[in-house]
C-alpha positions as CSV (number, residue, x, y, z in Angstrom):
1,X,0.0,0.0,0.0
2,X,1.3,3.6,-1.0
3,X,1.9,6.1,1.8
4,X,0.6,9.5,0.5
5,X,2.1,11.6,3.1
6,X,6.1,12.4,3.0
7,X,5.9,13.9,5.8
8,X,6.6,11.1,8.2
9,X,8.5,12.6,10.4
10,X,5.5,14.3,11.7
11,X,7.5,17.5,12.8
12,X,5.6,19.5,15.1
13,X,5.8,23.6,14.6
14,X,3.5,26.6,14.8
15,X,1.0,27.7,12.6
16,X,-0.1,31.1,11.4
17,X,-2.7,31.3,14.6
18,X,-0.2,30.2,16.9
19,X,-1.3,26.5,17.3
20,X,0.5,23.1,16.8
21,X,0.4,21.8,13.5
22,X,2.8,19.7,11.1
23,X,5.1,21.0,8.8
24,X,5.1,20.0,4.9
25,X,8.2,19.4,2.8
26,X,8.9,21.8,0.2
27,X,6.7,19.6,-2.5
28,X,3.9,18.8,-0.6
29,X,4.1,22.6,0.8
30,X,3.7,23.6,-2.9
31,X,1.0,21.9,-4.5
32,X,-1.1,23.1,-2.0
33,X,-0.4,26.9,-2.4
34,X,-0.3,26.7,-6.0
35,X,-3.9,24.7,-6.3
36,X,-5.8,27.3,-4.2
37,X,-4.2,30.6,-5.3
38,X,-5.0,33.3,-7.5
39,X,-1.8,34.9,-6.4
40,X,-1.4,38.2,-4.7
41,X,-4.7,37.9,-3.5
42,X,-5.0,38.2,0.2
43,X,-6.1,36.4,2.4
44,X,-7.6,35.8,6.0
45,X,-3.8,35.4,7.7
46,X,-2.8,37.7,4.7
47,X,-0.9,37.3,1.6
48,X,1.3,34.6,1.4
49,X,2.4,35.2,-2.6
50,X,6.1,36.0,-1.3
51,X,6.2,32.8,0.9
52,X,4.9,30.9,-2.3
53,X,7.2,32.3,-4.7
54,X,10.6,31.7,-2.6
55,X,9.4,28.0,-2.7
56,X,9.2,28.3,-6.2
57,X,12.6,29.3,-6.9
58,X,14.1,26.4,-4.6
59,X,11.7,23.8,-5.8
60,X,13.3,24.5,-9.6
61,X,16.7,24.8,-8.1
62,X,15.9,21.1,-6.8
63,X,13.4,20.0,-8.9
64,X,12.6,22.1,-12.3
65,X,10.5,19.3,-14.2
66,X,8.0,19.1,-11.3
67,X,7.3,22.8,-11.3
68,X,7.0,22.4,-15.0
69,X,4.4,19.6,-14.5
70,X,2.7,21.6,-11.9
71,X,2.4,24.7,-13.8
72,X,0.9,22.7,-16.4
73,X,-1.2,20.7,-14.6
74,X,-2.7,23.9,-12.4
75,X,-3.8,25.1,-15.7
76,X,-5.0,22.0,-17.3
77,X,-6.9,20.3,-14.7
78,X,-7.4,22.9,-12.1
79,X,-8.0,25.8,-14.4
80,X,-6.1,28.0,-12.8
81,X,-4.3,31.0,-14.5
82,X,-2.4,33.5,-13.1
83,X,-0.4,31.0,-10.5
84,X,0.5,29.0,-14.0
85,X,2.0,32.1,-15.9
86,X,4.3,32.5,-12.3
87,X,5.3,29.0,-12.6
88,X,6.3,29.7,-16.3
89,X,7.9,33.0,-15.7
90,X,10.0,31.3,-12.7
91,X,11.5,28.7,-14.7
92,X,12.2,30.9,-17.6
93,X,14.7,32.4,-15.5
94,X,16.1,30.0,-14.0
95,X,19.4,27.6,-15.7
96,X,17.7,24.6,-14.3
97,X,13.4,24.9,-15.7
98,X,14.7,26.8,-19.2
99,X,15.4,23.8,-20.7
100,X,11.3,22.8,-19.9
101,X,9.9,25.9,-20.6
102,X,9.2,26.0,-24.3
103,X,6.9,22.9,-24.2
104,X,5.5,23.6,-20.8
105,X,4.2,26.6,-22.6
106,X,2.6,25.5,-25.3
107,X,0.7,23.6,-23.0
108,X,-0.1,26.6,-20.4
109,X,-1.6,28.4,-23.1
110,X,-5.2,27.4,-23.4
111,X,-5.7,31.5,-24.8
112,X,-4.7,33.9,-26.6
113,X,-4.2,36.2,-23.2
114,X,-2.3,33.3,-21.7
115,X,0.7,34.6,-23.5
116,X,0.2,38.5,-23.1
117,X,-0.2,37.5,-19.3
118,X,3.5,35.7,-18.8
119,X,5.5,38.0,-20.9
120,X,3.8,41.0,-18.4
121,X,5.2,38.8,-15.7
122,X,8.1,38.5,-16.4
123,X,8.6,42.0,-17.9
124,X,7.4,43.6,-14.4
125,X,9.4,41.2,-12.4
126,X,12.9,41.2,-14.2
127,X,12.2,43.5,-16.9
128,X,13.9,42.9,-20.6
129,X,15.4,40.7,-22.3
130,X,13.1,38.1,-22.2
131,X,14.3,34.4,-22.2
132,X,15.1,32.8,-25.6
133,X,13.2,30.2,-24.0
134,X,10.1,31.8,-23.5
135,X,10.2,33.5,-26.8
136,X,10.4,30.0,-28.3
137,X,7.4,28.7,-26.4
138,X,5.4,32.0,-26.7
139,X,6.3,32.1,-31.2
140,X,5.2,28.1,-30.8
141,X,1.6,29.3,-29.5
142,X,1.2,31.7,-31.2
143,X,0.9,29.8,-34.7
144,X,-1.7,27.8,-32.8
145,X,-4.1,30.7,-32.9
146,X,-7.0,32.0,-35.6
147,X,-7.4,35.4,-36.6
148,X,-10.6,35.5,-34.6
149,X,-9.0,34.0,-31.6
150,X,-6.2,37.3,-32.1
151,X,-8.7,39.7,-32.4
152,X,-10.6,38.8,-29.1
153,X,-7.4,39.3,-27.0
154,X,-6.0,42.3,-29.0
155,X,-6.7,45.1,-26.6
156,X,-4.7,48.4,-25.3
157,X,-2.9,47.1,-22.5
158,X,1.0,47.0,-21.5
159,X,2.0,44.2,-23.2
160,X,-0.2,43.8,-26.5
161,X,-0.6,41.2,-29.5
162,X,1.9,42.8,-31.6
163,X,4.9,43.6,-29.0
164,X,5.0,39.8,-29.0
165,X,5.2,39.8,-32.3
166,X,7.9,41.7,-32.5
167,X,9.5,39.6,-29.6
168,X,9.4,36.5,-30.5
169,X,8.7,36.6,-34.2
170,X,6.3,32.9,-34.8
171,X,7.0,31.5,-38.1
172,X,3.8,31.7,-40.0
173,X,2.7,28.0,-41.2
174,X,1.2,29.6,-44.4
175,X,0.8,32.6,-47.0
176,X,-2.1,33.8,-45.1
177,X,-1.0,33.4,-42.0
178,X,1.9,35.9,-42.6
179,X,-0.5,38.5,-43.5
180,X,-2.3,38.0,-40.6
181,X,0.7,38.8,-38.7
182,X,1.5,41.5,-40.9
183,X,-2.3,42.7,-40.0
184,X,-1.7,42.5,-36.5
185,X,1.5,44.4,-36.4
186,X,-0.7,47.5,-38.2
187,X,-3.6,46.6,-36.0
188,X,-5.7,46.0,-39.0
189,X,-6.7,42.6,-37.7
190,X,-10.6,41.9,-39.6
191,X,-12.8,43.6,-37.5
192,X,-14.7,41.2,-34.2
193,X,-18.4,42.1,-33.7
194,X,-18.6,40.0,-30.3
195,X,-21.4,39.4,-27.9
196,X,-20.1,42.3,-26.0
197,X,-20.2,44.5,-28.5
198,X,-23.4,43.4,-30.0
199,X,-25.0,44.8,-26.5
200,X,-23.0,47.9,-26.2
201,X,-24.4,48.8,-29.5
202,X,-28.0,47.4,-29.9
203,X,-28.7,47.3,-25.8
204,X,-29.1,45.2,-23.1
205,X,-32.8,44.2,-24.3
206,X,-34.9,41.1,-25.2
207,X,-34.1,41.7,-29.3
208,X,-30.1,42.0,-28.7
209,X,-30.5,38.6,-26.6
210,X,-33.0,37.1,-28.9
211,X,-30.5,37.4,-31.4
212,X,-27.2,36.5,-29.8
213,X,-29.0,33.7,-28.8
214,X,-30.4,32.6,-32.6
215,X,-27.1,32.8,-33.8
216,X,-25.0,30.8,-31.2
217,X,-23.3,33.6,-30.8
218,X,-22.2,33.0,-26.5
219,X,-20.0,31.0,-25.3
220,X,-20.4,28.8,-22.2
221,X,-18.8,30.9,-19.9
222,X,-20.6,34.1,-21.3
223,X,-24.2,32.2,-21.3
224,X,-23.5,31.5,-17.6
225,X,-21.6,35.0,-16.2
226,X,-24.9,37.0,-17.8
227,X,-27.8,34.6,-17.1
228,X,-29.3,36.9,-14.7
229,X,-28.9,39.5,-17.5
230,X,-30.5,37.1,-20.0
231,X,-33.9,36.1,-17.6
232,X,-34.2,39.7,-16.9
233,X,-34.7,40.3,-20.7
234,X,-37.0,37.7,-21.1
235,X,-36.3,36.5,-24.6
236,X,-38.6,34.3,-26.5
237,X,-36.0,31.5,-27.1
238,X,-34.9,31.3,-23.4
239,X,-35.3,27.7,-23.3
240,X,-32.5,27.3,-25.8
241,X,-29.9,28.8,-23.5
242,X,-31.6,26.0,-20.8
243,X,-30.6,23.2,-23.1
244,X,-27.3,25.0,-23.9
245,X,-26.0,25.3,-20.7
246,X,-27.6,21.5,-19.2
247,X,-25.6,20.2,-22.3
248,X,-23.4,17.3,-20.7
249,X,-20.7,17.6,-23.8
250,X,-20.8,21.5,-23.5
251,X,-20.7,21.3,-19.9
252,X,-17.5,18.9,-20.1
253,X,-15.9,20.8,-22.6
254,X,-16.5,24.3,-20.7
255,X,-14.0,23.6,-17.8
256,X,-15.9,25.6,-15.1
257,X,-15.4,25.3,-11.6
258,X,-18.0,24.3,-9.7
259,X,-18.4,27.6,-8.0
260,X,-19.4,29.2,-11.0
261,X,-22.6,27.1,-11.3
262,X,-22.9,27.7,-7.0
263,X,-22.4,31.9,-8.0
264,X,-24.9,32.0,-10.8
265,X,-27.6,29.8,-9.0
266,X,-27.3,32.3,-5.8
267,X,-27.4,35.2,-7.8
268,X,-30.9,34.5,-8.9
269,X,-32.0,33.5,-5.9
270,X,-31.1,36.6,-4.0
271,X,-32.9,38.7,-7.1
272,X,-35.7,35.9,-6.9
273,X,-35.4,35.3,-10.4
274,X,-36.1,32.7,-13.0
275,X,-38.4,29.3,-12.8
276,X,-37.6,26.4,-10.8
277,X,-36.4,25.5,-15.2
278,X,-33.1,27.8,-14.6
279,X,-32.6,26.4,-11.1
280,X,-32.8,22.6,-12.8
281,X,-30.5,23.6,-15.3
282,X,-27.4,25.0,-13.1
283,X,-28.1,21.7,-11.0
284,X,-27.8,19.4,-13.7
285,X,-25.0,21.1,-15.1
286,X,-23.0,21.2,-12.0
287,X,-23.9,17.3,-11.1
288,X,-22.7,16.3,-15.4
289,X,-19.4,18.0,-13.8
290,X,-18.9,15.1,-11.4
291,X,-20.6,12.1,-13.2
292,X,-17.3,10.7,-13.6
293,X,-15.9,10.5,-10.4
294,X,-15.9,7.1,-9.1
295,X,-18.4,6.5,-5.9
296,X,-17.0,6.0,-2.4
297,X,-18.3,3.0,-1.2
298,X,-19.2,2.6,2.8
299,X,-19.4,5.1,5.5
300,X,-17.8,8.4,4.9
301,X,-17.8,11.6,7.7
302,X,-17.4,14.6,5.4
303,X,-17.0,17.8,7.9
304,X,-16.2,21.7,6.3
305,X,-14.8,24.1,8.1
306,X,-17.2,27.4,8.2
307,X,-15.0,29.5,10.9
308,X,-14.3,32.8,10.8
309,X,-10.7,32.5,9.0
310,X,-12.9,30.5,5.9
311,X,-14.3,33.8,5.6
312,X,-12.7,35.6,2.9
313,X,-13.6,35.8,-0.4
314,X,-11.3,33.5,-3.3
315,X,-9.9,36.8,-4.8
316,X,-10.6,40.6,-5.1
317,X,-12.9,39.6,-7.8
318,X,-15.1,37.1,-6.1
319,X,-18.0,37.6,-3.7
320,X,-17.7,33.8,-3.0
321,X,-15.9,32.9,0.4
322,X,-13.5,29.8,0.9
323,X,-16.5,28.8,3.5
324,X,-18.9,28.7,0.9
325,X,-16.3,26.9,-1.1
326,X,-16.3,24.4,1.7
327,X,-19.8,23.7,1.9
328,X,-20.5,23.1,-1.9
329,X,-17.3,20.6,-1.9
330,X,-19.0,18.7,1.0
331,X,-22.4,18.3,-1.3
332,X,-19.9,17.7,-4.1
333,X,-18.6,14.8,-1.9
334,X,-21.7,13.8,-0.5
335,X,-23.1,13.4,-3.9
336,X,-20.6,10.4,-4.9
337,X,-20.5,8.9,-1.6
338,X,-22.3,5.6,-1.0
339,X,-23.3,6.4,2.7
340,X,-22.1,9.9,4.4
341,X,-22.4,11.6,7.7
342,X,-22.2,15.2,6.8
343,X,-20.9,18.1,9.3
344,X,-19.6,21.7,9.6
345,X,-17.0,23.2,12.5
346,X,-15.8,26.2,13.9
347,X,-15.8,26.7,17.5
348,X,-18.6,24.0,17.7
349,X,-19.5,20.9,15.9
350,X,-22.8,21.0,14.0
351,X,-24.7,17.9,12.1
352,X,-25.8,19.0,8.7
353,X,-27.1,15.9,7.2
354,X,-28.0,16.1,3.8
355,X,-29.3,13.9,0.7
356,X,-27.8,12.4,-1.6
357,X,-30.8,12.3,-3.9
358,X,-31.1,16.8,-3.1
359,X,-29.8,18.7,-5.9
360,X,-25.7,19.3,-5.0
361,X,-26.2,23.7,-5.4
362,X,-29.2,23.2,-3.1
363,X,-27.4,20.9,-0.7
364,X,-24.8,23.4,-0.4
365,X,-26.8,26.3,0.4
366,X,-29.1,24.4,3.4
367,X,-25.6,24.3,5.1
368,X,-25.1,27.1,7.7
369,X,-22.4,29.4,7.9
370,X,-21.1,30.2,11.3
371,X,-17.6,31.8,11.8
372,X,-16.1,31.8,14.9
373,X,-12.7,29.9,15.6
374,X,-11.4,26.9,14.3
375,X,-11.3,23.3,15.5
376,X,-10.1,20.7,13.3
377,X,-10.4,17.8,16.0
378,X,-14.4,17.7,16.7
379,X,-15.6,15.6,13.3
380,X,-13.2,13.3,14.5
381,X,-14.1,13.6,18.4
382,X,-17.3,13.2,18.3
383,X,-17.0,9.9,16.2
384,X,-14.7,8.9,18.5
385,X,-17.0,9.7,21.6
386,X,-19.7,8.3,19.6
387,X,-18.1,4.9,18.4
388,X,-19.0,5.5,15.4
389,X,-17.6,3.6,12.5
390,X,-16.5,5.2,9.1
391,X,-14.5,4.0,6.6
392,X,-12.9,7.7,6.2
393,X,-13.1,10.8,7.0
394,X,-13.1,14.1,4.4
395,X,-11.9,17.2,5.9
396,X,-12.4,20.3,3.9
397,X,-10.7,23.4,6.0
398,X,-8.1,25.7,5.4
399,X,-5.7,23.8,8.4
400,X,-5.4,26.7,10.5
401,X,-6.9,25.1,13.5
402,X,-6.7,27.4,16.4
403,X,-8.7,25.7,19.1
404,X,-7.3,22.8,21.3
405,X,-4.8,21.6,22.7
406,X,-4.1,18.1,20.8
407,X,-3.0,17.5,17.1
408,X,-5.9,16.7,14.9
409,X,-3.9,13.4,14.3
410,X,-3.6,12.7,18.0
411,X,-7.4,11.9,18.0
412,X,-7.0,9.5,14.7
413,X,-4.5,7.6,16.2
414,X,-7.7,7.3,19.5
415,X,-10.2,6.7,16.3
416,X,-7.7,4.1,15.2
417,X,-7.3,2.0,18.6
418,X,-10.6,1.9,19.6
419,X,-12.7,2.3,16.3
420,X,-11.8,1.7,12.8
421,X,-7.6,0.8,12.3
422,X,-8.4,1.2,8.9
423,X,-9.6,4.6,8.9
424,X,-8.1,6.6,5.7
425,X,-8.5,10.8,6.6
426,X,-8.4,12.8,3.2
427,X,-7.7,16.7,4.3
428,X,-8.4,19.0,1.4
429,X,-6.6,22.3,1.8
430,X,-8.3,25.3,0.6
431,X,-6.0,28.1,1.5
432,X,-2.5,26.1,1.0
433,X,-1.1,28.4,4.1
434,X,2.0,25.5,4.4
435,X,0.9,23.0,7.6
436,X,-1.3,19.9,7.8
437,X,-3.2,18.3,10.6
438,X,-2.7,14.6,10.1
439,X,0.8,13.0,9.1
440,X,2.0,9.2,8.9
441,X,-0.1,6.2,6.8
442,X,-4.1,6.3,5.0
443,X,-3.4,9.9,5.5
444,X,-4.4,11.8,2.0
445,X,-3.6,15.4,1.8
446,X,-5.2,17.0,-0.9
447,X,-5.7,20.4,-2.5
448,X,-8.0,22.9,-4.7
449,X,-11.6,24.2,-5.8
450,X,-12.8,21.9,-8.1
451,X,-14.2,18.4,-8.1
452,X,-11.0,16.9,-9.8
453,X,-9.2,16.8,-6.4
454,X,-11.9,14.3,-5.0
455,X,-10.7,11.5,-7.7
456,X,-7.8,11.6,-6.0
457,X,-9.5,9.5,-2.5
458,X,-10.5,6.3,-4.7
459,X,-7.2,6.7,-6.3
460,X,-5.2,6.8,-2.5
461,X,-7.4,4.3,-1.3
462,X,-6.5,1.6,-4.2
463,X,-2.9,2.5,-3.8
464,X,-2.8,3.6,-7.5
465,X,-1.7,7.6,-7.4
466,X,-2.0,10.5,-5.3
467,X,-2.2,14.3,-6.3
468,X,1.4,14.8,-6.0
469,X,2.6,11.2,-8.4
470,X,-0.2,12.8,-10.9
471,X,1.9,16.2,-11.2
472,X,5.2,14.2,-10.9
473,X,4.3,12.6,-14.5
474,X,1.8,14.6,-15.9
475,X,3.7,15.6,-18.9
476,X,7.4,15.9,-19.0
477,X,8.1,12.2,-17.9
């Protein structure tokens, strides 16, 4: 059987709030910051982007391929983009990740502002020249693109379409291609009548919709961002944006975290908009999200942490706290577990139980939140006090546990003795602040927003992979 913890030392040390927890090696440390960041964003024990990027630069000194892999792999599967374009500008300019950063690119560049975005990086943080490197990876992406795709992400900013141009200068694949960059460098690129303009010219009215609509002219994202927009304007052919967004293949395709679906759902239930139709549809949506996760079969105590220090929002553009983030994980767990036992914490211990046969956004939003401080151990007391059996236990907190006087992992080992010896605990990080709760064997530490990181319990369970083996081979073998 795998261990999934290297930290088996079980080091004890301080946490941000002053408490006993266990420290992380430098790997484990960093998948967890980079999952859950949006980078120089703060948060409730402040900004940690500093702390994050001096692990960075020893991580390539020591290991450049698995930054490379994990800036890949943040982006890819965790959809993450600003933390990637670090990741990328980091190893650009270092000796050791230079030699991975050409490919890694072409891989971290899912769009056209994916390129704009790490040259800017790198540009404000160690100013010209720019890395052959990353010139090479940036001309390789940029072949990849249509003039369409160009014209979307050609706007007035610091770094723009055609300074990279002139940086890197792509080899066009064909005659026409070449004119397109040609077209670009004069900004002549064929003009782009998108949905946004479409509304800042006709209105935001039941026509302009009816016929952005028609002519499949929105993208997933866009359809979802301005459904409140859309009900409000009450277009005749509403019930094709229904089927649009509920579309299993689009919904696959779209690579949404599940948030998103949470946001827009709450949105129009704050306004008290739409038919139960539009509530169906975001539930459906988010559930095709998860279809393929594999069920957790037995008995599983799934507890999320609603204290005070879950209480800030995911970034400086989000109104959605890591709290909230919490709760809809636990109905995102719930949903593909077998059997559950379903609690919050802060100071106190609260049952929550929910349905697994409840819509997952609904779910989510019958679960209290509380604040107040934070104690890690009481999902696992009160099973102990209880004798109750589980086969694991999901934590979903942001470690910082800042009530008690006991290790979280001094009550498994109790759990263990008297209970279950088999018990596995799978701790989700959602703030990557650099310490952990449980240490030593069927311990599972885990990290991000989305429902991918929940594939990775079946996987530790069977012995097959955990979340750090995936990004230790997920491209550059």
């Amino acid at each position: 059987m795998s261990k999934f913890n290297s930290n088996k030392s079980g080091t004890l040390k301080m946490n941000r709030s002053g408490h006993l927890a266990y420290s992380m090696d430098i790997k484990d440390r960093l998948i967890m910051a980079i999952l859950t960041s949006f980078f120089n964003e703060s948060k409730f024990y402040g900004d940690n982007s500093e702390e994050i990027l001096e692990d960075i630069r020893k991580m390539i000194k020591k290991d450049a391929k698995f930054v490379a892999n994990l800036a890949i792999y943040a982006r890819k599967e965790m959809y993450l983009r600003s933390i990637s374009h670090v990741l990328i500008g980091e190893l650009a300019q270092s000796e050791e990740g230079k030699q991975y950063v050409r490919r890694a690119i072409t891989e971290v560049v899912q769009r056209v502002d994916d390129m704009t975005e790490i040259v800017s990086y790198t540009l404000s943080n160690y100013g010209k020249p720019i890395p052959n490197s990353m010139k090479k990876g940036i001309a390789d992406a940029f072949i990849t693109f249509d003039e369409y795709s160009l014209a979307k992400y050609n706007r007035k900013k610091d770094v723009r379409l055609k300074d990279l141009l002139c940086l890197t200068h792509p080899k066009a694949k064909t005659e026409e291609q070449n004119h397109m960059f040609k077209r670009v460098l004069e900004d002549k690129l064929k003009t782009l009548v998108t949905w946004e303009v479409e509304l800042s010219t006709k209105g935001n009215n039941k026509e302009t919709w009816e016929e952005l609509i028609a002519e499949k002219r929105l993208g997933y994202m866009a359809a979802l961002r301005n459904l409140r927009n859309i009900i409000k304007a009450q277009p005749n052919n509403l019930e094709d944006i229904y089927n649009f967004l509920s579309d299993e293949n689009r919904v696959r395709k779209s690579k949404q975290l599940p948030f998103r679906y949470y946001s827009a759902y709450n949105v129009l239930r704050n306004e008290g908009l739409g038919t139960s139709k539009v509530y169906d549809t975001l539930e459906k949506a988010i559930e095709y999200s998860t279809k393929n996760i594999e069920t957790l079969k037995g008995k599983t105590m799934i507890s999320a942490d609603v204290s005070g220090s879950m209480s800030c929002c995911m970034s400086g553009k989000s109104d959605i706290s890591c709290a909230e983030i919490a709760v809809l994980m636990m109905a995102i767990a719930n949903h593909i577990c077998e059997e559950t036992i379903t609690t919050t914490f802060d100071t106190h211990l609260y049952s929550n139980p929910i349905s697994t046969r409840n819509g997952i956004i609904a779910n989510a939003n019958s679960i209290p939140i509380n604040g107040g401080g934070t104690n890690i151990t009481l999902p696992i007391r009160y099973l102990l006090d209880n004798n109750i059996f589980v086969d694991r236990i999901i934590i979903l907190s942001d470690n910082e546990i800042n009530s008690g006087y006991n290790t979280c992992q001094y009550y498994v080992e109790q759990y263990k003795k008297k209970v279950n010896p088999d018990v596995w605990i799978h701790a989700i990080d959602l703030q990557g602040y650099g310490t952990q709760q449980f240490h030593g064997e069927k311990v599972n530490i885990i990290a991000g927003w989305n429902e991918k990181v929940l594939e990775f319990i079946h996987k530790a369970e069977k012995g097959t992979e955990s979340l750090k083996e995936k990004i230790e081979k997920y491209h550059f073998e």
